[in-house]
C-alpha positions as semicolon CSV with decimal commas, in nm:
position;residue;x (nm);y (nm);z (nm)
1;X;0,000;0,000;0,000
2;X;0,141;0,334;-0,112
3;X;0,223;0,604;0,183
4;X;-0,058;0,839;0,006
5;X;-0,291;0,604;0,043
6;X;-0,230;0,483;0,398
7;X;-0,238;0,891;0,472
8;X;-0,604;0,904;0,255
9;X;-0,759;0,635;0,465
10;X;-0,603;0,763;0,810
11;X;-0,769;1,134;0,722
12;X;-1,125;0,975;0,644
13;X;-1,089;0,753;0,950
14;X;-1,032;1,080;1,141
15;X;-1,305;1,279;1,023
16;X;-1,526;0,973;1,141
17;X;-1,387;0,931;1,501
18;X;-1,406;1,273;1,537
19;X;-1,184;1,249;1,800
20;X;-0,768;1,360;1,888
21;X;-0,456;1,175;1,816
22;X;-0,207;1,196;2,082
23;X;0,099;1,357;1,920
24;X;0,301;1,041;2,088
25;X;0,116;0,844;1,819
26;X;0,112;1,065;1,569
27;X;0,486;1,079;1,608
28;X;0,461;0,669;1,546
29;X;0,262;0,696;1,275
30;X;0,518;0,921;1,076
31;X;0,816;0,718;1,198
32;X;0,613;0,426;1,059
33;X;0,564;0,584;0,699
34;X;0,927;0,727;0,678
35;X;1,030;0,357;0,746
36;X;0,783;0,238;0,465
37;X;0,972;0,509;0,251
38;X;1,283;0,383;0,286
39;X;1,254;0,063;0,266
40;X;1,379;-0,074;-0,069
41;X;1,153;-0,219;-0,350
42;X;1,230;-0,579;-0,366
43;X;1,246;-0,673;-0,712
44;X;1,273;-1,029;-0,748
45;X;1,062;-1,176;-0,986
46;X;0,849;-0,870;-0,995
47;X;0,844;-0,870;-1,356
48;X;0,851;-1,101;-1,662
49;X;1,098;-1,140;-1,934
50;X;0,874;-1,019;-2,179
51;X;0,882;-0,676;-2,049
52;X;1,230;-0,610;-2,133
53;X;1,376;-0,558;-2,457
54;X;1,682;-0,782;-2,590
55;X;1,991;-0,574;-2,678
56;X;1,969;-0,680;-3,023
57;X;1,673;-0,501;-3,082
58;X;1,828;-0,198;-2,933
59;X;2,104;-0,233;-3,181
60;X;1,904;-0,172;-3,451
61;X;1,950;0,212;-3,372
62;X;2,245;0,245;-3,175
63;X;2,503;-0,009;-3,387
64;X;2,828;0,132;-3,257
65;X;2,681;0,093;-2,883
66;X;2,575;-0,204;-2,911
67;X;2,914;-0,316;-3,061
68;X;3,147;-0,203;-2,806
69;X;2,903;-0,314;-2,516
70;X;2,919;-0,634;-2,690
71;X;3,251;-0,652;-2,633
72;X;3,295;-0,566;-2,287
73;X;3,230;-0,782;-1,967
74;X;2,916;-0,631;-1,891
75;X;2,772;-0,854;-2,209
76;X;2,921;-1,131;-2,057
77;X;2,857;-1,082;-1,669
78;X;2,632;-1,394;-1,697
79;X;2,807;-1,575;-1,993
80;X;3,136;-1,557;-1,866
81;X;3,339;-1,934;-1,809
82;X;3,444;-1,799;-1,465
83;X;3,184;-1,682;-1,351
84;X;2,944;-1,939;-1,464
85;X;3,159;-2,241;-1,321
86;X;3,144;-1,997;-0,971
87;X;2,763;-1,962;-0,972
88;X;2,693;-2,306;-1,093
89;X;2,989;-2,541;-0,889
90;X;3,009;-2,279;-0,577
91;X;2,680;-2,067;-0,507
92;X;2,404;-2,277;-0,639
93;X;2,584;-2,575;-0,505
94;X;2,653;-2,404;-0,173
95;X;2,270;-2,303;-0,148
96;X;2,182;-2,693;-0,237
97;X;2,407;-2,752;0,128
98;X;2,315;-2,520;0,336
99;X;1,974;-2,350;0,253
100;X;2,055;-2,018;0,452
101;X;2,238;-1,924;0,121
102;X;1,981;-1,980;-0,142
103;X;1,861;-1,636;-0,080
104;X;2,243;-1,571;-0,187
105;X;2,282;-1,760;-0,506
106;X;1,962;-1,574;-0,609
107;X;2,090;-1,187;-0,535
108;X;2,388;-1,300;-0,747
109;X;2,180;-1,242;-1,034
110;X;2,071;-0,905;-0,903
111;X;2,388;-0,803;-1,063
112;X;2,504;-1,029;-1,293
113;X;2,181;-1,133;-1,491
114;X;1,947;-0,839;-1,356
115;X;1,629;-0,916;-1,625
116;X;1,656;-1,309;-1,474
117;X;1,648;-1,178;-1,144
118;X;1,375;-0,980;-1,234
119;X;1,177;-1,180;-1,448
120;X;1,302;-1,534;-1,522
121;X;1,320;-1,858;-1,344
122;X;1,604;-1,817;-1,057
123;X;1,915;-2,045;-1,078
124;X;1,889;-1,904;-1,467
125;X;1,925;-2,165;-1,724
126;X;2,275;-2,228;-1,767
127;X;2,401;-2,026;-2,076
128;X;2,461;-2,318;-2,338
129;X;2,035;-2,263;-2,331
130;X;2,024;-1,930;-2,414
131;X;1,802;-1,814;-2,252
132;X;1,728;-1,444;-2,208
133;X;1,961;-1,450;-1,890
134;X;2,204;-1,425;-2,137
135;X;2,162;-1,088;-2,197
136;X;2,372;-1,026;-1,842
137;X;2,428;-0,644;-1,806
138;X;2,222;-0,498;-2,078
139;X;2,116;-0,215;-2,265
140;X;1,761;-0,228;-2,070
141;X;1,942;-0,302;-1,715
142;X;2,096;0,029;-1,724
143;X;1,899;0,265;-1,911
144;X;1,583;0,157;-1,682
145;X;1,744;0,256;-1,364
146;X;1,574;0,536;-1,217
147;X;1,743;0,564;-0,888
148;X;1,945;0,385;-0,587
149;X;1,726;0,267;-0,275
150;X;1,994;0,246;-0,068
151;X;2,230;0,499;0,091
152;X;2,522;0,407;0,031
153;X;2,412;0,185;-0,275
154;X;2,456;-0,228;-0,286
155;X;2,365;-0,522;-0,369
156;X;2,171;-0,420;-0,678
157;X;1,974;-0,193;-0,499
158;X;1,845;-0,004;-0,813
159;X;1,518;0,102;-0,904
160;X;1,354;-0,030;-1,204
161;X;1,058;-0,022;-1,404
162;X;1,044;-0,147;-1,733
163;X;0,883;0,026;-2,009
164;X;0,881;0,284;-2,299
165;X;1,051;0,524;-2,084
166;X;1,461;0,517;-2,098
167;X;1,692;0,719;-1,919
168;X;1,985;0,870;-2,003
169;X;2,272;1,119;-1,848
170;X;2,196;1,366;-2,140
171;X;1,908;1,522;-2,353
172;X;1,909;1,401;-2,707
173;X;1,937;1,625;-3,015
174;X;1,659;1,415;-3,157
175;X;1,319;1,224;-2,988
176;X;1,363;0,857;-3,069
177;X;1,079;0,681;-3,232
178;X;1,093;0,344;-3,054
179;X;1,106;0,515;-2,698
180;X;1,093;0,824;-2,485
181;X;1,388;0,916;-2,255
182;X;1,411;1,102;-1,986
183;X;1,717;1,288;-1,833
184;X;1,812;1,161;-1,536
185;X;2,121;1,332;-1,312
186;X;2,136;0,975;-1,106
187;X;2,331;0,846;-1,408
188;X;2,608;1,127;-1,425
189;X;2,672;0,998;-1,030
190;X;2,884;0,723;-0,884
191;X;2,649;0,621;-0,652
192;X;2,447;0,419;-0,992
193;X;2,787;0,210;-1,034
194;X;2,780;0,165;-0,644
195;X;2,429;-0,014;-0,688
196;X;2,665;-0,309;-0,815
197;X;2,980;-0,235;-0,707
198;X;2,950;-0,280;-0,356
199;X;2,838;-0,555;-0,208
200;X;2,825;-0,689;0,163
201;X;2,788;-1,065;0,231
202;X;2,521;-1,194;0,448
203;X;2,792;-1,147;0,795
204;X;2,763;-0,816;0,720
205;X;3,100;-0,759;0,554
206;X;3,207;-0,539;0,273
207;X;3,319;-0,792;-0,012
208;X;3,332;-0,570;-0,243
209;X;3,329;-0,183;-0,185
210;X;3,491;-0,020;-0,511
211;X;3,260;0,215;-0,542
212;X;3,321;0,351;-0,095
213;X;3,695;0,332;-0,221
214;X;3,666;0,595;-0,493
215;X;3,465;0,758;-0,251
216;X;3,748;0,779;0,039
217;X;4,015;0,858;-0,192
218;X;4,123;1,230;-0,378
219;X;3,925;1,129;-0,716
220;X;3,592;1,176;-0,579
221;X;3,683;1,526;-0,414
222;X;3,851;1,654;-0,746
223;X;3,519;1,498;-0,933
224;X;3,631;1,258;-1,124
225;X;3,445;0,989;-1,119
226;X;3,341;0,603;-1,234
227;X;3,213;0,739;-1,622
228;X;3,508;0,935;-1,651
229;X;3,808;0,610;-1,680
230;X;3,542;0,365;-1,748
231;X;3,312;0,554;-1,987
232;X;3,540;0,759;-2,138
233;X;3,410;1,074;-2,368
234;X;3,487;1,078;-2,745
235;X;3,398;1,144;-3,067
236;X;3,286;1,215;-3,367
237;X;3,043;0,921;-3,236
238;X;2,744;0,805;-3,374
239;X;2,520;0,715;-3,067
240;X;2,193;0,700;-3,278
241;X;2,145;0,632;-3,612
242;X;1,864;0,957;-3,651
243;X;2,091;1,174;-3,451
244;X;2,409;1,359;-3,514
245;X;2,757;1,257;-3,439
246;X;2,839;1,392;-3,046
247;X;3,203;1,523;-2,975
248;X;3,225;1,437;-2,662
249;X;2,970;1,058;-2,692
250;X;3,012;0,845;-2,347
251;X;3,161;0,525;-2,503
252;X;3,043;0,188;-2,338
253;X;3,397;0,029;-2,296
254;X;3,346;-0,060;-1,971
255;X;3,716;-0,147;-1,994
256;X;3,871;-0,265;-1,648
257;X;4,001;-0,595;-1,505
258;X;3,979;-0,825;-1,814
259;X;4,146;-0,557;-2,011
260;X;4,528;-0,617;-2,008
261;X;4,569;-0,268;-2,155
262;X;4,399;-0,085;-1,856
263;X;4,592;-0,318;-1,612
264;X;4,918;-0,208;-1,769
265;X;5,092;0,066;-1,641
266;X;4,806;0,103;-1,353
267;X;5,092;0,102;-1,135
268;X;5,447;0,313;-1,199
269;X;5,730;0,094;-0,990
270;X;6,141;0,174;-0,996
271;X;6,382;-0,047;-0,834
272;X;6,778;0,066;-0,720
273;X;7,032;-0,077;-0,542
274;X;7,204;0,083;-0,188
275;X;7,561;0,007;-0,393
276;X;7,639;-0,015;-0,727
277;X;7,974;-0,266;-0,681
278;X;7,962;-0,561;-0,467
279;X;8,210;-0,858;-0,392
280;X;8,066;-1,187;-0,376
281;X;7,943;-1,271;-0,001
282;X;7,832;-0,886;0,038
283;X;7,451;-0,795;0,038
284;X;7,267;-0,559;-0,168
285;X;6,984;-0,393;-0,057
286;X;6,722;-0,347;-0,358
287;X;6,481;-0,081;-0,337
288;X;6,151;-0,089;-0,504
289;X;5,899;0,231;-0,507
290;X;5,545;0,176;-0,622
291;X;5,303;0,420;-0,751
292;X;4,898;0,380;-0,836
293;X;4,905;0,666;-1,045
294;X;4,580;0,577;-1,244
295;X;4,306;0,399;-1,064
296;X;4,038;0,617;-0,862
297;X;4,002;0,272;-0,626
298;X;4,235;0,024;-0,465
299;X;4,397;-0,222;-0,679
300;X;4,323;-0,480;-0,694
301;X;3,970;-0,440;-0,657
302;X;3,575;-0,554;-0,724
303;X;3,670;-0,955;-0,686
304;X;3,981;-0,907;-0,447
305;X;3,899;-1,240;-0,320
306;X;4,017;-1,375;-0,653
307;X;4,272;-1,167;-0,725
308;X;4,619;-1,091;-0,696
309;X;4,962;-0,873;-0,752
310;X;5,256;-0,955;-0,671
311;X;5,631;-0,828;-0,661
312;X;5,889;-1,074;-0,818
313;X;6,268;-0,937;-0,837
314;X;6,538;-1,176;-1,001
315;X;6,883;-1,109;-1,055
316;X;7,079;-1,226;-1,360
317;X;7,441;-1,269;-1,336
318;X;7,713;-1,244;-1,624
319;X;7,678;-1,651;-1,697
320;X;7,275;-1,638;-1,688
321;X;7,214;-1,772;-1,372
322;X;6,926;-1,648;-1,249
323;X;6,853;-1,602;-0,800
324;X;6,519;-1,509;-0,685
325;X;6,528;-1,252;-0,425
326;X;6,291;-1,286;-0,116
327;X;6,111;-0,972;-0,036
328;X;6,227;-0,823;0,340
329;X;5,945;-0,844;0,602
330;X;5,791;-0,527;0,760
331;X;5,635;-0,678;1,075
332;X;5,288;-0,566;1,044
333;X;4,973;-0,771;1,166
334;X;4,877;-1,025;0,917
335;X;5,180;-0,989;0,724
336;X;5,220;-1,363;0,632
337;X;4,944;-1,333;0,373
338;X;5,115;-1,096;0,171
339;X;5,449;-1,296;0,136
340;X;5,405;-1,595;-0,092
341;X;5,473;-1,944;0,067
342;X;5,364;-2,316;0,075
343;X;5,019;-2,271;0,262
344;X;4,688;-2,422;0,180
345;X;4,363;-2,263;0,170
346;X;4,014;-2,187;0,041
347;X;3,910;-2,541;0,233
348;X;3,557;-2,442;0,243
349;X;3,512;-2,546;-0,124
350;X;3,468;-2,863;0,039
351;X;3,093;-2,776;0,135
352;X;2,968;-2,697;-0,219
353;X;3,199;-2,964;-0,393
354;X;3,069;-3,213;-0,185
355;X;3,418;-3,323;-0,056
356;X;3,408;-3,348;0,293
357;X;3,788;-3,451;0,330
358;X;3,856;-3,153;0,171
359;X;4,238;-3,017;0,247
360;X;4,200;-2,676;0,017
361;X;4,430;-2,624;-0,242
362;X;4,788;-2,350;-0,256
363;X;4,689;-2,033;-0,131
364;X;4,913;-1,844;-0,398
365;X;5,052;-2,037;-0,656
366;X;5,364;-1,835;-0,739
367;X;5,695;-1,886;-0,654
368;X;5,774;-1,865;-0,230
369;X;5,867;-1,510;-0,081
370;X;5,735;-1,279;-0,347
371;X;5,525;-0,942;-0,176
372;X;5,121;-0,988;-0,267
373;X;4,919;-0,677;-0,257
374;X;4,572;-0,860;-0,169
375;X;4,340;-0,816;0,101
376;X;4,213;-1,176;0,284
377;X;3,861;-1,285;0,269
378;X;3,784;-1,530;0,593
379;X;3,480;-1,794;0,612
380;X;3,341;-1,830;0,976
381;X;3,593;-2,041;1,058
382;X;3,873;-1,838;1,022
383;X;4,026;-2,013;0,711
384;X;4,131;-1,801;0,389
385;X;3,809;-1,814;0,140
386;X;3,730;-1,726;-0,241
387;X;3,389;-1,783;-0,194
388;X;3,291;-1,383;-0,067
389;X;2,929;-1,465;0,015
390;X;3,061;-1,699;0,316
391;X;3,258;-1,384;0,424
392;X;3,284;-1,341;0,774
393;X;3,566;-1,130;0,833
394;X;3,831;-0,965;0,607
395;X;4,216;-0,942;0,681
396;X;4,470;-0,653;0,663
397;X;4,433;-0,441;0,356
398;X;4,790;-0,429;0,167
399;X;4,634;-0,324;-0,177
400;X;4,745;0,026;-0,337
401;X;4,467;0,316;-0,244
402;X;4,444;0,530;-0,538
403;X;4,775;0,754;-0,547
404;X;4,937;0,592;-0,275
405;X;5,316;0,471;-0,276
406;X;5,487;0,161;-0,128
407;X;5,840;0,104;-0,078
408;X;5,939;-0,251;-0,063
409;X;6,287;-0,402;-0,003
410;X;6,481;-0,693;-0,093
411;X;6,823;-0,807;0,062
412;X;7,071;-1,005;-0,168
413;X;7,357;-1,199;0,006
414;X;7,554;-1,261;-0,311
415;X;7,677;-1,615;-0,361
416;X;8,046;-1,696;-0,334
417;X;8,015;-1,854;-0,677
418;X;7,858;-1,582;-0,823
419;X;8,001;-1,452;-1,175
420;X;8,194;-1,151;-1,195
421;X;8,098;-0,890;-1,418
422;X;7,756;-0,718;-1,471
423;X;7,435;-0,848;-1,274
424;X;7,110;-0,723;-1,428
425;X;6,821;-0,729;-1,124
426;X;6,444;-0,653;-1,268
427;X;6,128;-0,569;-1,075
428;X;5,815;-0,706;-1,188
429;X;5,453;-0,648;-1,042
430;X;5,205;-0,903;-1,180
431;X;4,867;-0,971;-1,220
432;X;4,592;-1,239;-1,172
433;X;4,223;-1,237;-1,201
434;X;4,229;-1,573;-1,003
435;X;4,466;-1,745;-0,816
436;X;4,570;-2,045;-1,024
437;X;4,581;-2,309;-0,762
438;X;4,180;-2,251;-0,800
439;X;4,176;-2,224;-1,147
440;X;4,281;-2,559;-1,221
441;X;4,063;-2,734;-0,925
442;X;3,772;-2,606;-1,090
443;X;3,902;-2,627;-1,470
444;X;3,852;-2,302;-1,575
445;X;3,982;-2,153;-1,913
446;X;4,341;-2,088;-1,868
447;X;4,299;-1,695;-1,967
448;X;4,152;-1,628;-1,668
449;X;4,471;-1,695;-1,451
450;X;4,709;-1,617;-1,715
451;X;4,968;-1,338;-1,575
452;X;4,900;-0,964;-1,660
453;X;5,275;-0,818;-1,628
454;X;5,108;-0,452;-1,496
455;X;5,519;-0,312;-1,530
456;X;5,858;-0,385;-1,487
457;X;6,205;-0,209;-1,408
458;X;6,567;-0,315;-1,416
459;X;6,855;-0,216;-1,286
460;X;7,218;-0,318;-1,252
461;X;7,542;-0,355;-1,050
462;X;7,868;-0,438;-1,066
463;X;8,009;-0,791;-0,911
464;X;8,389;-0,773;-0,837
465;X;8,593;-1,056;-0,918
């Protein structure tokens, strides 16, 4: 029942009683409806599928849209091998378990599949069916949100109602004939990306909070925000075939994570030594400084419980031989889970895999003693977890906030049998989506823990005979 209508019904029943409300319950009564006000519109199968539009219609009069959408990973948010082998083997499975997270494996589709949330059959048909789930993070998804329900926004808590009305950051230079659309200031904010990109688990915990990061950091006070790296403006760009070309167009790139040439160069990094001659048996200190210089948010961020960077130095003597140099340890609190090692982890796989023996699987991956900028995600039992919806706590934080610099060093003892001559030492920060350890456990496509080199530096010194 709508707030007007409750107030409609309350005045008649007044003039009836003829009597006084105590302002105590008056007060109550206006508590009551601001709480009605607030709280969000729960649209789970609310609607059908057959109220929304399929982006191939929409295509019809936005082509070069449609085509660079196409390409992105909001087109595939649903269809994607990763993520479909994570719903399917992890979430739905986990759900089938324990029934306190089927509520969970559905809200998953709140963002990634938002019309089969909406209005299909929830778990979606797997996407070898095709079914309209497919569509993922659509044309219609976006251009039918009217407004965030939440403050601050998450867990797709967007406001949508489909129909002939679209909305759009900007009025167009000409009415469309398939549609009317609206300007709407909601989509020239943040806060419309936070609807998605923040989300808590059910403990409560911030799993993923990249919009509150941009928020925190110097972007958002300068004003430069999601739309402006993500949805970059350009032109001469066709955005509608009975239009004119815009100069300054939004393009739908929606380039990030899966894009080796945004990850590249996201962080600046220079390494030197303390001396630049040695004698075998002395030790070199190697200095590394790193620099986000590009992303508004933490990196690595969205899926951190997936993902990883990590500092590899090598040195390369005259002969070739090559010695892998162990980072130096700071002594901060939960330090050991940014220093790669021989540890298992992510043992509460075992639940949705059915495995009760389950002993987890490497926690990294990558060779021993190598610095990890990651943050930890912990189940209820304390034990290092992938699987953010059974979230219950989070460990320390040692990913780069935007425009922040670390320092990291690296002692060398130089062998005794070390070649004289010229040693070349080089500084590499890398990059997975997903750890591979869990990559091959669950079979997915190798490209998703292939190794994103983000930069690299060398330097040299001398080794006296």
């Amino acid at each position: 029942m709508s707030i007007k209508l409750i107030l409609m019904k309350s005045h008649r029943l007044l003039r009836k009683q003829k009597f006084l409300i105590p302002g105590a319950l008056i007060l109550c009564l206006l508590t009551a409806f601001a709480f009605a006000k607030m709280a969000p519109e729960d649209l789970k199968g609310k609607y059908k599928y057959k109220d929304f539009e399929s982006a191939k219609k929409c295509r019809s009069c936005h082509p070069g849209t449609y085509e660079q959408w196409s390409q992105a990973m909001m087109s595939q948010a649903y269809t994607h091998h990763w993520d479909e082998i994570e719903y399917f083997a992890l979430v739905v499975a986990h759900g089938e378990v324990k029934p306190e997270f089927k509520e969970v494996a559905d809200g998953c589709n709140g963002c990634h599949t938002p019309l089969a949330f909406m209005g299909g059959p929830l778990p979606p048909p797997r996407p070898s069916e095709k079914s309209m789930a497919n569509e993922s993070v659509s044309c219609e998804v976006c251009h039918l949100v009217q407004s965030a329900q939440t403050d601050p926004p998450y867990n797709f808590s967007y406001l949508i109602e489909p129909g002939m009305t679209k909305y759009a950051g900007r009025k167009p230079a000409v009415e469309s004939p398939a549609h009317k659309i609206v300007t709407n200031d909601f989509f020239r904010t943040t806060e419309f990306c936070g609807n998605c990109h923040n989300e808590k688990s059910p403990f409560g915990i911030w799993v993923k909070s990249t919009q509150l990061e941009w928020l925190e950091g110097p972007y958002s006070k300068e004003g430069v925000r999601c739309q402006d790296c993500h949805m970059p403006k350009g032109g001469p760009f066709l955005n509608a075939l009975m239009t004119k070309p815009y100069d300054d167009a939004r393009l739908h790139l929606f380039h990030g994570a899966h894009d080796p040439g945004k990850v590249r160069g996201t962080i600046e990094l220079r390494i030197h030594p303390d001396i630049r001659e040695a004698e075998p048996g002395e030790s070199i200190v190697f200095t590394v400084a790193l620099f986000n210089q590009k992303t508004g948010h933490k990196f690595p961020t969205g899926s951190v419980e997936d993902r990883i960077a990590w500092l590899q130095v090598e040195a390369t003597d005259a002969k070739g031989r090559i010695y892998h140099l162990n980072v130096d340890k700071k002594g901060f609190e939960g330090e050991e889970y940014t220093i790669s090692g021989d540890y298992l982890a992510y043992q509460d796989m075992g639940v949705p895999l059915k495995q009760p023996d389950f002993k987890g699987v490497q926690r990294d991956g990558i060779p021993a003693g190598n610095r990890i900028f990651r943050m930890p995600y912990f189940d209820p039992e304390g034990r290092m977890t992938i699987m953010q919806w059974n979230t219950a706590s989070l460990g320390v934080d040692y990913r780069f906030s935007p425009r922040e610099a670390k320092v990291e060093k690296f002692t060398f003892r130089l062998p005794f049998d070390v070649a004289p001559g010229e040693m070349t030492v080089r500084a590499v920060l890398n990059y997975q989506l997903l750890v591979k350890p869990v990559a091959d456990l669950l079979k997915v496509p190798a490209d998703e823990s292939d190794i994103m080199v983000v930069n690299d530096h060398s330097t040299s010194v001398t080794i006296l005979p």
